[in-house]
N, C-alpha and C positions, 0 to 999 in steps of 0.2 A: 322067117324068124318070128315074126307075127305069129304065126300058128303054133310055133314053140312055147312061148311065153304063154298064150291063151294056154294051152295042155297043162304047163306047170302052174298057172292059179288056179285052175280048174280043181286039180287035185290037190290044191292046197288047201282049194275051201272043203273040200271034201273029206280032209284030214281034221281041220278045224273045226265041223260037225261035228264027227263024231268025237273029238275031244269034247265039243260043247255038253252032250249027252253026260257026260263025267260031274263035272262043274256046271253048274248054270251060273254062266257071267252075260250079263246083255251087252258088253265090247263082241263077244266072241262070234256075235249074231250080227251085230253091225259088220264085221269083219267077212265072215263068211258069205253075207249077203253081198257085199262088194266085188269080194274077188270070184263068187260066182259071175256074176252081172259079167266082170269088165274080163275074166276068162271066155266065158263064152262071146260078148262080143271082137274080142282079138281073136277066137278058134274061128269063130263063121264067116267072117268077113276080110 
């Protein structure tokens, strides 16, 4: 379930990137850099 969860913020933050490219909001960066982080440590671990 763990590996699930990582998979879905993974590509969440990935969504929110490139929404970021659209708008420059620096919440969106905070955001993105989170749910990269805490996706990939729920995918790998």
């Amino acid at each position: 379930m763990k590996k699930l969860c990582g998979f879905a913020l993974f590509w969440m933050a990935i969504g929110m990137f490139i929404m970021m490219l659209l708008p420059n909001l620096a919440w969106g960066v905070i955001l993105t850099v989170v749910f990269l982080l805490l996706g990939y440590r729920l995918f790998c671990c």
